[in-house]
C-alpha positions as a Python dict, from the first residue, in 0.01 Angstrom:
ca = {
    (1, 'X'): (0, 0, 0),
    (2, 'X'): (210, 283, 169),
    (3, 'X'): (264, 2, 445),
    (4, 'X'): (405, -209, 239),
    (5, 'X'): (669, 3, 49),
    (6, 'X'): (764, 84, 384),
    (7, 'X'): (815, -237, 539),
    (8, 'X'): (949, -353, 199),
    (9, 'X'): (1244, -36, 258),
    (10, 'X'): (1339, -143, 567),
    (11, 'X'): (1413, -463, 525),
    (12, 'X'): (1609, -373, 222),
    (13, 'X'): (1806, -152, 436),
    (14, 'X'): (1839, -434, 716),
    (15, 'X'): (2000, -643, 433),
    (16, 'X'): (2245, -397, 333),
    (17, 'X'): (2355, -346, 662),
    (18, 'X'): (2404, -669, 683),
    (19, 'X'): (2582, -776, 421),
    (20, 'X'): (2805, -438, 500),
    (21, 'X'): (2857, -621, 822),
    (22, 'X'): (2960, -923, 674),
    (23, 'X'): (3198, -774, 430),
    (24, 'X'): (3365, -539, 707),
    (25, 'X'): (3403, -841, 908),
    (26, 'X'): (3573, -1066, 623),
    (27, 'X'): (3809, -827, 615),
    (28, 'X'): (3895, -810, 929),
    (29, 'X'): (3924, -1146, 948),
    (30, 'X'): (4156, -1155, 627),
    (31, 'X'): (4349, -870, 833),
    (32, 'X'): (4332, -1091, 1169),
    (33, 'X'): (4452, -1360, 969),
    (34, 'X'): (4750, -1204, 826),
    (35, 'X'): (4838, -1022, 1160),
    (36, 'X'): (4859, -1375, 1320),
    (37, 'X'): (5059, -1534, 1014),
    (38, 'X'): (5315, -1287, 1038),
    (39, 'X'): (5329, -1317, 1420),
    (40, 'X'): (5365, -1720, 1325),
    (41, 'X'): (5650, -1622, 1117),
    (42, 'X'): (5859, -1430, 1326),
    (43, 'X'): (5802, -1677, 1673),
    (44, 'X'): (6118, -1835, 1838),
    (45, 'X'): (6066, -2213, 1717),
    (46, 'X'): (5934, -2510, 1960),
    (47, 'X'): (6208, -2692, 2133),
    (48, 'X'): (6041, -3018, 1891),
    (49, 'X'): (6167, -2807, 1614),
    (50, 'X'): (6461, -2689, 1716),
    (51, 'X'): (6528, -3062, 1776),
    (52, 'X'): (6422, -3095, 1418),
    (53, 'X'): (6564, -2824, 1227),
    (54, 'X'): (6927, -2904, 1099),
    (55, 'X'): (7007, -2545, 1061),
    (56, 'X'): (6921, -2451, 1346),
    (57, 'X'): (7164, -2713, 1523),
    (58, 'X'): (7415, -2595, 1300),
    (59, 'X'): (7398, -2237, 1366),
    (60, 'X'): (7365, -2281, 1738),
    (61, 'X'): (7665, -2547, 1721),
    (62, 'X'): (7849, -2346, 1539),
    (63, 'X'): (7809, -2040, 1753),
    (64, 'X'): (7906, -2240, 2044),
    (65, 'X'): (8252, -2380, 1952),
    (66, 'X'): (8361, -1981, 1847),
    (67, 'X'): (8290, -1892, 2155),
    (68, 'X'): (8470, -2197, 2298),
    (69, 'X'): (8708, -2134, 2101),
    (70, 'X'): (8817, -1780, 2227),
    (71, 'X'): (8774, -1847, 2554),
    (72, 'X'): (8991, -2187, 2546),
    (73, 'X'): (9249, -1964, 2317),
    (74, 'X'): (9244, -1674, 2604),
    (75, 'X'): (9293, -1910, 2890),
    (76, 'X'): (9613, -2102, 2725),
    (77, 'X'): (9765, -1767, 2661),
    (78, 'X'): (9733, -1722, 3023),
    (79, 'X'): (9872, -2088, 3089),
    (80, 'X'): (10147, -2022, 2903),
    (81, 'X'): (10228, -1699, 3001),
    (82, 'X'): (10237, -1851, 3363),
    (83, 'X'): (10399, -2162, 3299),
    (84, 'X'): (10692, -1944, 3106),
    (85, 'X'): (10726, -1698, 3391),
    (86, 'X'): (10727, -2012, 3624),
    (87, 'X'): (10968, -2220, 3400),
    (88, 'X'): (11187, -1886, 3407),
    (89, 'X'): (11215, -1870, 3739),
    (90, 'X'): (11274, -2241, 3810),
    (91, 'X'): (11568, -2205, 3599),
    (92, 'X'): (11701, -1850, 3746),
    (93, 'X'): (11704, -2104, 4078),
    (94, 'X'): (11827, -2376, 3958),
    (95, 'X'): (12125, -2214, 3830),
    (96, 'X'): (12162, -1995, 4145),
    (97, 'X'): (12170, -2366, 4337),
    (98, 'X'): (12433, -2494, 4102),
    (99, 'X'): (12642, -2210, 4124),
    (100, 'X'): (12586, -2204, 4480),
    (101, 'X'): (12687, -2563, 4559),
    (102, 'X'): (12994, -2520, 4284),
    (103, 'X'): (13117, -2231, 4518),
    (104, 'X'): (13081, -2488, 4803),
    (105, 'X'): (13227, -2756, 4682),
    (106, 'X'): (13534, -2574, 4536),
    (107, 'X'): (13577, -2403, 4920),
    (108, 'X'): (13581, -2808, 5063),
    (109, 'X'): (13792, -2928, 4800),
    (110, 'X'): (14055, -2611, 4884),
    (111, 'X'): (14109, -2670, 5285),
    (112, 'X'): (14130, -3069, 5107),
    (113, 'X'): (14413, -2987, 4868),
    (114, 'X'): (14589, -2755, 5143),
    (115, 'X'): (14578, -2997, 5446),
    (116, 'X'): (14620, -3302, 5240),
    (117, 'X'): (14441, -3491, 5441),
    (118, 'X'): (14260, -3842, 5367),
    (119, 'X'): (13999, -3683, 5166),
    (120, 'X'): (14205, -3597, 4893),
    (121, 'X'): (14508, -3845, 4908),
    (122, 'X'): (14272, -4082, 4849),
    (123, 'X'): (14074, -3966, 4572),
    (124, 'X'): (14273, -3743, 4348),
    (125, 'X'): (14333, -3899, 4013),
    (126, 'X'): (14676, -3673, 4017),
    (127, 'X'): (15060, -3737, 4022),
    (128, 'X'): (15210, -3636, 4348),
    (129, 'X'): (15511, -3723, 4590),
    (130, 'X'): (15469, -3585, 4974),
    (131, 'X'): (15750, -3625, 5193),
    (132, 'X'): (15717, -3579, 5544),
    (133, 'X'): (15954, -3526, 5898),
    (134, 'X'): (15870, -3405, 6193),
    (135, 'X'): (15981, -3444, 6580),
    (136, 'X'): (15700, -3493, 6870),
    (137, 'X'): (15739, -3403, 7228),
    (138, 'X'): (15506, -3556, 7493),
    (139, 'X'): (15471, -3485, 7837),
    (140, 'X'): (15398, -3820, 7947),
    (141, 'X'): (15593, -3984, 7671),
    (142, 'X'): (15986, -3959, 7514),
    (143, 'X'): (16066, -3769, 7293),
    (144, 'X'): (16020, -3867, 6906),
    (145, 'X'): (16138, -3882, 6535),
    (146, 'X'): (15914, -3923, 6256),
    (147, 'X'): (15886, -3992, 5878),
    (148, 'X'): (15671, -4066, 5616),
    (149, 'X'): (15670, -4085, 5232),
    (150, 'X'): (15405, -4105, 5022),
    (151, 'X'): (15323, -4116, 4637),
    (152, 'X'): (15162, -4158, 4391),
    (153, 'X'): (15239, -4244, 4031),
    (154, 'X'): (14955, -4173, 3780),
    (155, 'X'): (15054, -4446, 3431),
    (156, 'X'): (14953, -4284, 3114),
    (157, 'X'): (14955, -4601, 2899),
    (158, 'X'): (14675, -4783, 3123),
    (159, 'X'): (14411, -4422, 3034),
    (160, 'X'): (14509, -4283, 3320),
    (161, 'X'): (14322, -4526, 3550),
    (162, 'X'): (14608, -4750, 3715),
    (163, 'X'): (14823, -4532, 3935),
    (164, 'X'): (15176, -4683, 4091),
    (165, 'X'): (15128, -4621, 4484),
    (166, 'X'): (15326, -4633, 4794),
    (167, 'X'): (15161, -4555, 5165),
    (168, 'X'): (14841, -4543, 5194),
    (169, 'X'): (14563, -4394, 5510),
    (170, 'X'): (14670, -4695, 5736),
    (171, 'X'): (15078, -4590, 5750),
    (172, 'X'): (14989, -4241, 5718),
    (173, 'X'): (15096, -4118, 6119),
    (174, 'X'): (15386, -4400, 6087),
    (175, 'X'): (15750, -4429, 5978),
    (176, 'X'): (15833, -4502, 5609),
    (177, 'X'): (16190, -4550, 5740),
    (178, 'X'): (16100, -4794, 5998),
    (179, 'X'): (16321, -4857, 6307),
    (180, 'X'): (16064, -5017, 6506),
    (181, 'X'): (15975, -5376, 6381),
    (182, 'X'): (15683, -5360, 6525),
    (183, 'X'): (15553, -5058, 6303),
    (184, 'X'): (15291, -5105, 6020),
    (185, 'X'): (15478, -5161, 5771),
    (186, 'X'): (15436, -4912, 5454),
    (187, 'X'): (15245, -5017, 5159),
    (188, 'X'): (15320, -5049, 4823),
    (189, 'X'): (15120, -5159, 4496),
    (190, 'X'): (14903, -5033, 4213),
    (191, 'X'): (14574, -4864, 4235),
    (192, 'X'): (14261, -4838, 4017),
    (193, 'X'): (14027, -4524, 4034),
    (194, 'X'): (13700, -4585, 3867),
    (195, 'X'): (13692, -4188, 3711),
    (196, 'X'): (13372, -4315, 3482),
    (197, 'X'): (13096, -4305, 3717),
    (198, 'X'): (13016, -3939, 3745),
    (199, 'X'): (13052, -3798, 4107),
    (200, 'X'): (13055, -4121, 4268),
    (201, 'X'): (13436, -4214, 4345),
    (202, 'X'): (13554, -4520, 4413),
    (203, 'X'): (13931, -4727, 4413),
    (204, 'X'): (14065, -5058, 4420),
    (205, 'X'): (14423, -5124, 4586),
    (206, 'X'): (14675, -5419, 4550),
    (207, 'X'): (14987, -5405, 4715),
    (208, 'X'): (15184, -5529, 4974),
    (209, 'X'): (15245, -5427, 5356),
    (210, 'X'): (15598, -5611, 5359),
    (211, 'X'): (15684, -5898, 5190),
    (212, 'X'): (15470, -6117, 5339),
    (213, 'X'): (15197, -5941, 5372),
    (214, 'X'): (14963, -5902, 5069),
    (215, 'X'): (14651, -5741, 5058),
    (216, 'X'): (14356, -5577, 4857),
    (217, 'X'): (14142, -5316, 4995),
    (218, 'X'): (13886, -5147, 4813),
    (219, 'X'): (13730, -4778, 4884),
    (220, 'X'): (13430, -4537, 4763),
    (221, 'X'): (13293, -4239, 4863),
    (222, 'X'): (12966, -4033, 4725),
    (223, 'X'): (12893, -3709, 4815),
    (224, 'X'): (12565, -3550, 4832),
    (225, 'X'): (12500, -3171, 4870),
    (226, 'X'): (12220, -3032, 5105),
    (227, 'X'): (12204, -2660, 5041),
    (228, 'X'): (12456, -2568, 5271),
    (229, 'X'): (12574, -2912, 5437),
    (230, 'X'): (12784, -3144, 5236),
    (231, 'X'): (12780, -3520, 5352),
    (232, 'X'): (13042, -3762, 5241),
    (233, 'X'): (13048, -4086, 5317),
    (234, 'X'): (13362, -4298, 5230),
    (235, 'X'): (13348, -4670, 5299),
    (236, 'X'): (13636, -4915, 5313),
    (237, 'X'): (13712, -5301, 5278),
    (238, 'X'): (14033, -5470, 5320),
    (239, 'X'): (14157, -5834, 5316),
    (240, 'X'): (14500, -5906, 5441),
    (241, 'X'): (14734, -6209, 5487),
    (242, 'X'): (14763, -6072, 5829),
    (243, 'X'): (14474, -5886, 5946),
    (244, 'X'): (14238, -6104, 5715),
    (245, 'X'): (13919, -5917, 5693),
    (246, 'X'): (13874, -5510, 5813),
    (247, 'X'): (13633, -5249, 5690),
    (248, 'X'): (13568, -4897, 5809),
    (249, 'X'): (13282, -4626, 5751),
    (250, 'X'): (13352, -4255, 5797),
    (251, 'X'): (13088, -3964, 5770),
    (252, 'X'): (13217, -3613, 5641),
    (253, 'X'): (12979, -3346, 5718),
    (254, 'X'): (13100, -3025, 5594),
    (255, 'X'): (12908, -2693, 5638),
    (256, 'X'): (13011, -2343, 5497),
    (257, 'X'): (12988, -2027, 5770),
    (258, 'X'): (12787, -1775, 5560),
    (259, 'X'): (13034, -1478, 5740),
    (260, 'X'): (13345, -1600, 5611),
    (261, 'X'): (13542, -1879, 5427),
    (262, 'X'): (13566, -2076, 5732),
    (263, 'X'): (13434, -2431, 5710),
    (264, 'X'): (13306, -2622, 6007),
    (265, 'X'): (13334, -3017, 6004),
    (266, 'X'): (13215, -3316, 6165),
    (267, 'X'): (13392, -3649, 6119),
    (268, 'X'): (13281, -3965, 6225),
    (269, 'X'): (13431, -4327, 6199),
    (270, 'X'): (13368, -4629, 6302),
    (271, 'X'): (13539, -4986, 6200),
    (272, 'X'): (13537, -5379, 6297),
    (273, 'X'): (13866, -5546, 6208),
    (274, 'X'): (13892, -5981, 6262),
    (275, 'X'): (13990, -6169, 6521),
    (276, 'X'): (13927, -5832, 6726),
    (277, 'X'): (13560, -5796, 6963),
    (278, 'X'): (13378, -5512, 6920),
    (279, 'X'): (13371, -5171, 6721),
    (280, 'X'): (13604, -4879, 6718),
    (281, 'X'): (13471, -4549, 6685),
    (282, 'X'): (13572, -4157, 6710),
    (283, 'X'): (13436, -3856, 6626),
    (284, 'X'): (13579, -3518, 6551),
    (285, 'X'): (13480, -3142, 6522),
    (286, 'X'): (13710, -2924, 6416),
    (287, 'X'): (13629, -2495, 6243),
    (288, 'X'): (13885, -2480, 5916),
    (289, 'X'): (14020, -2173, 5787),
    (290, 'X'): (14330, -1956, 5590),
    (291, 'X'): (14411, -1612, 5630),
    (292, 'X'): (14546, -1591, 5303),
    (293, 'X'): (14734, -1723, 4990),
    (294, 'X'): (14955, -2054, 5150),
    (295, 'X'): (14828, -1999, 5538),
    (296, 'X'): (14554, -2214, 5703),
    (297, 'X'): (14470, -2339, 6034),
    (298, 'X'): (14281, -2598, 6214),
    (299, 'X'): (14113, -2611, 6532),
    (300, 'X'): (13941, -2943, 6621),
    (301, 'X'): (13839, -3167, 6908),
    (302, 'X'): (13817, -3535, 6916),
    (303, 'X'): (13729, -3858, 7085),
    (304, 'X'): (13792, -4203, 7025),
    (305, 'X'): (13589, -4554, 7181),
    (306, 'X'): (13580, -4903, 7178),
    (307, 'X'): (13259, -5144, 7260),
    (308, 'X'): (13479, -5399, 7335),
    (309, 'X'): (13809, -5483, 7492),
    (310, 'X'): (14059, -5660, 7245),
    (311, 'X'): (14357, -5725, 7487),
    (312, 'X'): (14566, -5515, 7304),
    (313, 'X'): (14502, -5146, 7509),
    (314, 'X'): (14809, -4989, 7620),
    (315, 'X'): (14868, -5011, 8012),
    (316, 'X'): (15094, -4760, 8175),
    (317, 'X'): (15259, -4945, 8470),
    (318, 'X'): (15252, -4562, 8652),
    (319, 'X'): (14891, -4543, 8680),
    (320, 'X'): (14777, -4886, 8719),
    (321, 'X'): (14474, -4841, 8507),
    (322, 'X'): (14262, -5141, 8354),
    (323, 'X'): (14146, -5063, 8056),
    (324, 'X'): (13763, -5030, 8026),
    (325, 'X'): (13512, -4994, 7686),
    (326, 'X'): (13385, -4690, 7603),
    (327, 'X'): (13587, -4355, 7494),
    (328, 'X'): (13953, -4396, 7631),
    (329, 'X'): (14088, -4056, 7450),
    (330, 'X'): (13990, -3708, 7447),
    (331, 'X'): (14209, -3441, 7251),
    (332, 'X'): (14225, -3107, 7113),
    (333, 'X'): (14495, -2913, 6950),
    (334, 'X'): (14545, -2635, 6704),
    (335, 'X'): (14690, -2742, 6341),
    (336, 'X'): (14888, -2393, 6193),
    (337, 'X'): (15005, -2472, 5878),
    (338, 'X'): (15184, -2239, 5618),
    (339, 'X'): (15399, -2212, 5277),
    (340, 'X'): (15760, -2082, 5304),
    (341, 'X'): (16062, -2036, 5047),
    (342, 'X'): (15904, -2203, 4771),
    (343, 'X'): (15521, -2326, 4688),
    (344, 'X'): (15614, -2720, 4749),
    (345, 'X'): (15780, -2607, 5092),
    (346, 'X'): (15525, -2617, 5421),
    (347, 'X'): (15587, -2643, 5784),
    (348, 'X'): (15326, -2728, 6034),
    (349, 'X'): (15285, -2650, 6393),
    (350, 'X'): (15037, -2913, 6595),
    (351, 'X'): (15021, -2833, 6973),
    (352, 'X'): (14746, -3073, 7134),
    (353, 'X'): (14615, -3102, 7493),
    (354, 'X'): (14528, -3532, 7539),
    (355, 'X'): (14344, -3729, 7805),
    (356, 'X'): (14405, -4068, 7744),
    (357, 'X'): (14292, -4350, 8008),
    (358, 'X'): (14619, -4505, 7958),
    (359, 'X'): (14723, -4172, 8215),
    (360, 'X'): (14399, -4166, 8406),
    (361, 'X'): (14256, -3895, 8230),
    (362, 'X'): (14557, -3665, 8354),
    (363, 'X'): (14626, -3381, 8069),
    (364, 'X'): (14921, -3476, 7872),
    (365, 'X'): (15036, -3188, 7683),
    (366, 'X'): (15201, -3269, 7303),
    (367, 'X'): (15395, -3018, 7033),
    (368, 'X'): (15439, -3221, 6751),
    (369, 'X'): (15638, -3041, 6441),
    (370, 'X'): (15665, -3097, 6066),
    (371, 'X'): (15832, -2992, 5781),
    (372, 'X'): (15610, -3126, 5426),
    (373, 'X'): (15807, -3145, 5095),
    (374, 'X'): (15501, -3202, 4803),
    (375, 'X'): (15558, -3211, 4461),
    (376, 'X'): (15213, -3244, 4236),
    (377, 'X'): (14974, -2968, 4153),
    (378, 'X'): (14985, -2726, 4411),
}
């Protein structure tokens, strides 16, 4: 009987135990259970439910185009900036260049309007009358007279565009008061100066060269700056009764010495005529400069060709030469030119050192002398 209460108390304390056991380990399960749904809870989602979750997308999205945003803001601010510093600068330059090639062009267009040569006789819209004399003594030649008149009327009524003329660049170096026959005669007739098309210049002339000689010539020039060089070309046509059909082409090249005023320039010219072989050509370098107010000089050097003979060369019975193509003339000479008494008065002083194949290249020395009356814009 004691056996039995015995065994009977130990399995009643094996059940206990037991069901201790399993109670302990339901809650720990409970507790396992809730340790893992929280950990559930707070894990990063699956890339399927990112894909899946709206809000998600959003809120990524969302945090993507701020930051896009700020950076896209910082980096135009930085664009800008740099494009406005640039843009600044091109401007500073550009207007450094225009005032620049202003100060260039007004130096060319002063040795122009003091010289009066072709450049500007032929392209100023502007009233003037220039009256010239002057003697010439050669070495190899007679001694000379000279004259020459020239003007031009500027008519009001027509806008300012159709100008009364008389001489032109062809009877420039010839007598207006002829007492050769033989002399190009001086022309006379009216002129139109296209003054609408912005830099680019251009004329049209009608006239006659004597009274049976009518003719029509048309000219334009355009210049174009390069930094320091100015290039002008000037082209010419011209239809006579006489001469029927001539044109010419002449290069300025002006550049600025960065020391001084002084200008150094390089002409060229060429020109084909009818009836007459071949091209004429020259070229000529000459340094222009003044001293001061109404005082300028010129020192050049020149050479003049042909490609063909025309039958027409001068031969000088002395030196038995036959003429030949190629360049027949070299010169150089000194131009001193200067105001006196009044601002329309000048006189000029030319002397010139010539070899000419007409005198087998023997130097033929020439002081040529001129007094110039102009009345215009000075």
């Amino acid at each position: 009987m004691k056996r039995f209460f015995t065994t009977l108390l130990l399995l009643t304390i094996n059940l206990f135990a037991i069901s201790l056991q399993n109670d302990t380990s339901l809650e720990q399960n409970s507790t396992n259970q809730n340790h893992i749904l929280e950990a559930l809870s707070q894990k990063e989602p699956s890339i399927y439910q990112k894909l899946l979750s709206l809000d998600y997308m959003q809120e990524s999205v969302s945090h993507k185009v701020l930051i896009f945003s700020s950076k896209l803001d910082s980096s135009l601010e930085r664009w800008l900036s740099d494009d406005t510093n640039a843009s600044s600068k091109k401007v500073l330059k550009s207007i450094e260049e225009e005032k620049s090639a202003y100060r260039f062009y007004s130096i060319v267009h002063l040795y122009d309007n003091f010289f009066k040569d072709e450049t500007y006789l032929s392209s100023t819209n502007r009233s003037y009358l220039r009256i010239r004399f002057g003697i010439e003594e050669n070495v190899k030649d007679k001694f000379s007279k000279w004259n020459n008149i020239r003007m031009r009327l500027r008519l009001p009524k027509t806008k300012e565009s159709f100008h009364l003329f008389v001489g032109d660049d062809e009877d420039d170096e010839s007598d207006t008061i002829k007492k050769n026959p033989q002399d190009i005669k001086t022309s006379i007739g009216i002129e139109y100066l296209f003054d609408t098309i912005d830099i680019f210049n251009a004329n049209i002339y009608g006239g006659f060269r004597g009274l049976d000689n009518p003719f029509v010539k048309f000219r334009m020039g355009y210049p174009i700056l390069f930094k320091k060089i100015l290039f002008r070309p000037i082209q010419y046509f011209e239809y006579s009764r006489e001469n029927s059909f001539k044109e010419e082409t002449k290069f300025y090249l002006d550049y600025r010495l960065s020391d001084d005023n002084g200008l150094i320039r390089l002409t060229l010219s060429r020109s084909t005529q009818s009836y007459l072989r071949g091209v004429n050509y020259s070229s000529q370098l000459s340094y222009l400069n003044t001293i001061k107010h109404g005082i300028g000089f010129q020192i050049y050097t020149n050479l003049s060709g042909r490609t063909k003979l025309t039958g027409n060369e001068p031969i000088n019975a002395e030196y038995n030469i036959t003429p030949t193509t190629g360049v027949y003339d070299y010169r150089s000479g000194i131009i001193w030119k200067q105001q006196f008494f009044k601002k329309y008065l000048f006189y000029e002083l030319h002397p010139c050192i010539q070899y000419a194949q007409e005198y087998d290249y023997n130097a033929n020395y020439i002081l040529r002398a001129n007094i110039e009356l102009y009345f215009g814009n000075i």
